[in-house]
Kinemage of the C-alpha trace (Angstrom):
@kinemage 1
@onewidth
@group {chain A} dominant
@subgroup {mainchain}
@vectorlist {calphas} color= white
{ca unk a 1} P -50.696 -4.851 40.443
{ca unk a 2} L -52.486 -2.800 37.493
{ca unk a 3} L -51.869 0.486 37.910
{ca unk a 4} L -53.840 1.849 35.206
{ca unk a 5} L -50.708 3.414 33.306
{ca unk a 6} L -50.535 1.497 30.330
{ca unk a 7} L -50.718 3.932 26.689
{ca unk a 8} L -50.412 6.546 28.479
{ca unk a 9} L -48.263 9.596 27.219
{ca unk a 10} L -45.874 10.837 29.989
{ca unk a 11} L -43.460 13.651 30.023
{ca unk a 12} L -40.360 13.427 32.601
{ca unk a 13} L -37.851 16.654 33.350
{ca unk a 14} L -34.091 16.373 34.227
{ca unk a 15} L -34.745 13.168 33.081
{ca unk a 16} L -31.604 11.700 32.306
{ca unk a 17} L -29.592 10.173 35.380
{ca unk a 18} L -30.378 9.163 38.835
{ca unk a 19} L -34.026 9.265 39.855
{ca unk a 20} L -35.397 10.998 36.417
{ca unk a 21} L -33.630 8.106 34.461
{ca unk a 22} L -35.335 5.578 37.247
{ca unk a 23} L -38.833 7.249 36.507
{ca unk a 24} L -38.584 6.660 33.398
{ca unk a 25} L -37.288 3.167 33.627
{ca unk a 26} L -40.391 2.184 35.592
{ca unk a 27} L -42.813 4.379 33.487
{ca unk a 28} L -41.416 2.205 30.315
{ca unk a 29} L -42.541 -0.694 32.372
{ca unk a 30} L -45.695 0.062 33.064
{ca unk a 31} L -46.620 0.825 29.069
{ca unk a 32} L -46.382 4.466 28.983
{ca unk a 33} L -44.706 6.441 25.792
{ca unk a 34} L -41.823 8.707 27.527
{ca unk a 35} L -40.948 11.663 26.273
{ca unk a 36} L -37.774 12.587 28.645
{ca unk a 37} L -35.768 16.647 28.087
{ca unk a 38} L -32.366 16.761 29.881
{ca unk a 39} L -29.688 18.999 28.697
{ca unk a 40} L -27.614 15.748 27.617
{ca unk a 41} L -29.486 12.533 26.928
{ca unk a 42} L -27.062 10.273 25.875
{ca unk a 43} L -27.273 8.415 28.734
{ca unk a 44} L -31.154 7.422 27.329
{ca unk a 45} L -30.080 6.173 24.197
{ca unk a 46} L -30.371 2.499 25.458
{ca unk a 47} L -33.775 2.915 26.236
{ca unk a 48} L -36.421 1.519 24.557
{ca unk a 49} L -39.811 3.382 24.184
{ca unk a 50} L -38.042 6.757 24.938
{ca unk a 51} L -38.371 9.888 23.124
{ca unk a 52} L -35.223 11.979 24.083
{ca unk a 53} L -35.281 15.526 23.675
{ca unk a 54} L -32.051 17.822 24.780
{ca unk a 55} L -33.179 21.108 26.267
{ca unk a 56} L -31.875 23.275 28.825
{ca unk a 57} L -35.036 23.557 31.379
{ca unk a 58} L -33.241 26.654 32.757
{ca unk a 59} L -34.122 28.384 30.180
{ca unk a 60} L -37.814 29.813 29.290
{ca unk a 61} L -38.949 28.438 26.062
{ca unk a 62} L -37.230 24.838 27.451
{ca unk a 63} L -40.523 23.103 29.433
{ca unk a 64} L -42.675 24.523 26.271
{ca unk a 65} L -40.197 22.763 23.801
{ca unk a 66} L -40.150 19.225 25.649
{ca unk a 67} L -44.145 19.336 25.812
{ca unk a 68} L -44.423 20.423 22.252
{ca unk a 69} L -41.875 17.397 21.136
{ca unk a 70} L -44.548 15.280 23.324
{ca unk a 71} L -47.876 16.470 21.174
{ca unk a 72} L -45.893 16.682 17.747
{ca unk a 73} L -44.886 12.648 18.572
{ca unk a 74} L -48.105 11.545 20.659
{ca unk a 75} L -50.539 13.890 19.877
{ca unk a 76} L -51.211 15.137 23.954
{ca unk a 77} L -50.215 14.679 27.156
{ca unk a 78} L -51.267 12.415 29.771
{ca unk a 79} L -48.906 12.651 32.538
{ca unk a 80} L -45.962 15.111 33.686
{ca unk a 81} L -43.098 14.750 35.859
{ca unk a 82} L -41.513 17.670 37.203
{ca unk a 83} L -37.801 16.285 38.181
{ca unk a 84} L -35.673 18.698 37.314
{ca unk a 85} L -33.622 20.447 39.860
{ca unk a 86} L -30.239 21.354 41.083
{ca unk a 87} L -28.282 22.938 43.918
{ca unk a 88} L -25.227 25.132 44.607
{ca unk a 89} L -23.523 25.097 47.918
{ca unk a 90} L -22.277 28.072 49.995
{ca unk a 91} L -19.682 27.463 53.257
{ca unk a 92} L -20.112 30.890 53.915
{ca unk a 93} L -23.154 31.705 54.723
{ca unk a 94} L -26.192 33.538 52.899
{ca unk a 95} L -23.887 36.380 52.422
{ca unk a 96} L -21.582 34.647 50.075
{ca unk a 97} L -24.719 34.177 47.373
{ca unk a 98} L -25.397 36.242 44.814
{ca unk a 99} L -28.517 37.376 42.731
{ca unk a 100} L -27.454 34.887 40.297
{ca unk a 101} L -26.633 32.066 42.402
{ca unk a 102} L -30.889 32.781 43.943
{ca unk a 103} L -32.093 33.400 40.177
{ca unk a 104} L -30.584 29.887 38.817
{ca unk a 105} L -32.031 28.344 42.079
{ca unk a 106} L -35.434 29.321 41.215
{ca unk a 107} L -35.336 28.968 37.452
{ca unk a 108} L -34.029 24.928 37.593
{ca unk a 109} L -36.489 24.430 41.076
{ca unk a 110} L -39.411 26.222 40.277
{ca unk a 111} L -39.981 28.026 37.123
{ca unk a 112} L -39.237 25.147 34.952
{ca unk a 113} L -41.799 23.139 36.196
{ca unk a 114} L -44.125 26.538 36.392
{ca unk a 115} L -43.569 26.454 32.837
{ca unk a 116} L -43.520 22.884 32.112
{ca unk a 117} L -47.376 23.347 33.868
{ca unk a 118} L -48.301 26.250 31.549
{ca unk a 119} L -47.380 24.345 28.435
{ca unk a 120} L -49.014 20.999 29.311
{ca unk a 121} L -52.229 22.073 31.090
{ca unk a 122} L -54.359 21.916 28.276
{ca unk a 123} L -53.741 18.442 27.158
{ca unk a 124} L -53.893 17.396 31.238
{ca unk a 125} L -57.221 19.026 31.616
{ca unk a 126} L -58.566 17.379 28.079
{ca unk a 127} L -57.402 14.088 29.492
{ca unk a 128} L -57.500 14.077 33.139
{ca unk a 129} L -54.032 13.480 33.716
{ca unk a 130} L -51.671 13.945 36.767
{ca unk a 131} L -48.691 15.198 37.745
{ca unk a 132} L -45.985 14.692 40.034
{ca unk a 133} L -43.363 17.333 41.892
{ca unk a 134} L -40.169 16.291 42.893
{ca unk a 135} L -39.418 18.512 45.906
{ca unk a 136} L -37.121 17.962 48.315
{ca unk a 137} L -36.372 17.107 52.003
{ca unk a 138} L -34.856 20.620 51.979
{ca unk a 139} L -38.258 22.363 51.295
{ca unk a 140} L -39.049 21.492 55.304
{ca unk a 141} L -35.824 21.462 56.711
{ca unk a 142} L -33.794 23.919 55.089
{ca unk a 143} L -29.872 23.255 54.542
{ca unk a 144} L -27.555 26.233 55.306
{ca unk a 145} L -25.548 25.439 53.029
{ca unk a 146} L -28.100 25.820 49.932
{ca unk a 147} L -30.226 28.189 51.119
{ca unk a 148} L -31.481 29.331 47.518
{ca unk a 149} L -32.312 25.612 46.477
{ca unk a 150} L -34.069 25.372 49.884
{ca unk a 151} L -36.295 28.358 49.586
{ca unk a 152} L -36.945 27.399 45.514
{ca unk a 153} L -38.231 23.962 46.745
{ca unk a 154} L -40.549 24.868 49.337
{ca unk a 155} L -42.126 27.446 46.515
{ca unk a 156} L -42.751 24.553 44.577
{ca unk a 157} L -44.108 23.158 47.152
{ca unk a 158} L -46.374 25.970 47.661
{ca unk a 159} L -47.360 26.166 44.416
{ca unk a 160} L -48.190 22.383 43.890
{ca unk a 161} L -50.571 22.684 46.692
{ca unk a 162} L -52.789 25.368 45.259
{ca unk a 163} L -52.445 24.014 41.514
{ca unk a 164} L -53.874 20.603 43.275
{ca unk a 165} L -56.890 22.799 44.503
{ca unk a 166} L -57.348 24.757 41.771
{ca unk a 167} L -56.927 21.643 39.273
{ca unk a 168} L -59.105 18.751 41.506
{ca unk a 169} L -62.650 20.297 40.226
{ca unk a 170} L -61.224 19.245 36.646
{ca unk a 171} L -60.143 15.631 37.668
{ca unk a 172} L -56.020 16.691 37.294
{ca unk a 173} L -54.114 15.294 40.047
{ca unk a 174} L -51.061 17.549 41.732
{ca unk a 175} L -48.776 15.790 44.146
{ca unk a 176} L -45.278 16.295 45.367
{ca unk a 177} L -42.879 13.585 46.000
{ca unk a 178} L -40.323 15.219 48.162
{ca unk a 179} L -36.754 12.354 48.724
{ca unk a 180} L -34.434 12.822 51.879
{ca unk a 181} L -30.679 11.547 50.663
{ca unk a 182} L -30.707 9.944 47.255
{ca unk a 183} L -27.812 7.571 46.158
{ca unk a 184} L -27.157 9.372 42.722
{ca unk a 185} L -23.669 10.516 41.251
{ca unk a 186} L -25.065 14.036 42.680
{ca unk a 187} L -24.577 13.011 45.540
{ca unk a 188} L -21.752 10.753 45.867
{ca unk a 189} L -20.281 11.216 41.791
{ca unk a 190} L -17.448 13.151 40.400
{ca unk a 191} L -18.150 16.904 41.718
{ca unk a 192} L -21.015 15.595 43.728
{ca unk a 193} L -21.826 16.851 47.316
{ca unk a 194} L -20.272 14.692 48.923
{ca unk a 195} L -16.643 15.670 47.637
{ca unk a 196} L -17.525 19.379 47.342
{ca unk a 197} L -18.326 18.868 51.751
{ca unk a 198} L -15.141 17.219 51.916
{ca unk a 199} L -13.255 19.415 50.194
{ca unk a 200} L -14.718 22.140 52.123
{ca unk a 201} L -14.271 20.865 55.788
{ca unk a 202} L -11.448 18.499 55.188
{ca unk a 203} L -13.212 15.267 55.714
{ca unk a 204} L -13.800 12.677 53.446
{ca unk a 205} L -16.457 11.580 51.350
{ca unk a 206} L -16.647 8.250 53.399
{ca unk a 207} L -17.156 10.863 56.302
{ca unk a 208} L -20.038 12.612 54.312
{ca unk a 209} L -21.905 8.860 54.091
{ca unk a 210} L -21.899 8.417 57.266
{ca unk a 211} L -22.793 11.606 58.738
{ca unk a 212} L -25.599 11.518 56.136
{ca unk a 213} L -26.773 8.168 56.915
{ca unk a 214} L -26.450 8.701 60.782
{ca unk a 215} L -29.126 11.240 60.676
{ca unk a 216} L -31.421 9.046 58.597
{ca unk a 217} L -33.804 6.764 61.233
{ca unk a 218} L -33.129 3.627 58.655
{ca unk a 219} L -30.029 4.452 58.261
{ca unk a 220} L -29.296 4.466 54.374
{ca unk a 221} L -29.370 6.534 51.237
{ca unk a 222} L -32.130 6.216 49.202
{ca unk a 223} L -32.050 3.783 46.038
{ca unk a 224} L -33.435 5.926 43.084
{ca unk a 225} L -35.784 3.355 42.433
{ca unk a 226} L -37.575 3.811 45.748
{ca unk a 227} L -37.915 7.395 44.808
{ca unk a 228} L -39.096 6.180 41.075
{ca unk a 229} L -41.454 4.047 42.613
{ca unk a 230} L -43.626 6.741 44.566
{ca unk a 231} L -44.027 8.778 41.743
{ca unk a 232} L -45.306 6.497 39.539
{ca unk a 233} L -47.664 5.362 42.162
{ca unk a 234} L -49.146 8.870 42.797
{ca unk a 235} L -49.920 8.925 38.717
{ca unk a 236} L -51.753 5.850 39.162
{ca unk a 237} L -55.224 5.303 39.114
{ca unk a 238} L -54.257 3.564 42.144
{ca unk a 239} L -54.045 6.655 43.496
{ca unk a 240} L -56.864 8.632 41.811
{ca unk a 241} L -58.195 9.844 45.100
{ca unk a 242} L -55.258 11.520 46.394
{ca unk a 243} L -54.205 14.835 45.758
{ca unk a 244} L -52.103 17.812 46.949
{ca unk a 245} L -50.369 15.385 49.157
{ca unk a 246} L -46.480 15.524 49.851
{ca unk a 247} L -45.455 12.434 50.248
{ca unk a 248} L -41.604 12.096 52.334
{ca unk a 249} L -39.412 9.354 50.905
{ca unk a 250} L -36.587 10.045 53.172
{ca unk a 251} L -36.301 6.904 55.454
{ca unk a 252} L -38.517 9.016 58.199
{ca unk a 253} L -35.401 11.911 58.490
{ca unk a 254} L -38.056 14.437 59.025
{ca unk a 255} L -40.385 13.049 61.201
{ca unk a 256} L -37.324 11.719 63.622
């Protein structure tokens, strides 16, 4: 199937492992020039097609620097991917977080892709792009234990939803992509969630699986591909009558 992709200019955050690194695997396939800002992009070096830009999307100026390297190299902007986006845990409640730990939730979650937004708008509008938000499960049912990521995620959520209204007279597509559990070293890695539960409850992270995958209706993590795969179908022309949508890739965990 033609999706419609193909010399297209595309510009993917957090970009660099997991599903970011998937996105951009598929975008490659479907013709479109990547430009891809992650804070270490090593890991994209085998990657044909790829323009890989280290930047810390924490930070400010970062979004506006990855979509400048994107109109210096290609000359515009045709599609944006807002992937970016991290998570601390807390074990001891809401009380144990600080104005920091809610600050960095916000900036990584939301703000970056504000930003990211901002910087590319103009080439979007000129070009009636699309992008895509990578929320979260979390942004509809909130976990305890990350209750700054949780509360970042359903802003962007918020905030997707009026940019699609506000955008869809100009022909720019907004929609969120939000996964349930995601097989990436995140979750299951070195210093991933699944050792930091462990660690804190004095389980295992063969436990974590399988309390995670209990509570999923088909029963499994998440391939990033499958992730990958959604967004790059909502930036299709495929899909050039939807917008504002939130699409749930999370094996039906919140609908069960």
């Amino acid at each position: 199937m033609d999706l419609g992709l193909g010399g297209k200019v595309a510009v993917v955050t957090g970009a660099s492992r997991g599903i970011g690194r998937a996105i951009v695997e598929e975008l490659i396939a479907e013709g479109v020039s990547v430009v891809a800002g992650a804070r270490d992009v090593t890991a994209l070096a085998d990657l044909e097609g790829v323009l890989a830009v280290r930047v810390d999307l924490s930070q400010p100026g970062g979004p506006a620097a990855l979509v400048a390297a994107a109109t210096d190299s290609h000359g515009g902007v045709d599609l944006l991917v807002n992937n970016v986006g991290a998570g601390r845990l807390h074990f001891d409640g809401v009380a144990s977080t600080t104005d920091d730990d809610w600050q960095w939730a916000f900036e990584i979650n939301l703000f970056s892709a504000v930003r990211a937004v901002r910087a590319a708008l103009p080439h979007l509008l000129e070009r009636r792009g699309a992008i895509v938000n990578v929320s979260s499960l979390n942004a509809r049912i909130p976990a305890v234990e990350a209750p700054e990521y949780s509360a970042a995620k359903a802003a962007l959520n918020s905030f997707s939803r009026s940019l699609a209204i506000e955008l869809a007279p100009s022909g720019v597509r907004v929609n969120i992509v939000s996964p349930g559990p995601v097989l990436t070293d995140m979750q299951t890695g070195s210093g991933g969630v699944a050792e930091e539960v462990a660690a804190a409850t004095g389980g295992t992270i063969a436990d974590y699986i399988a309390d995670v995958e209990s509570a999923v209706p088909l029963g499994r993590f998440a391939d990033p591909n499958e992730i990958a795969s959604a967004v790059v179908a909502l930036l299709s022309e495929r899909f050039s009558y939807v917008t504002g949508a939130d699409l749930a890739v999370d094996g039906s965990t919140q609908a069960g």
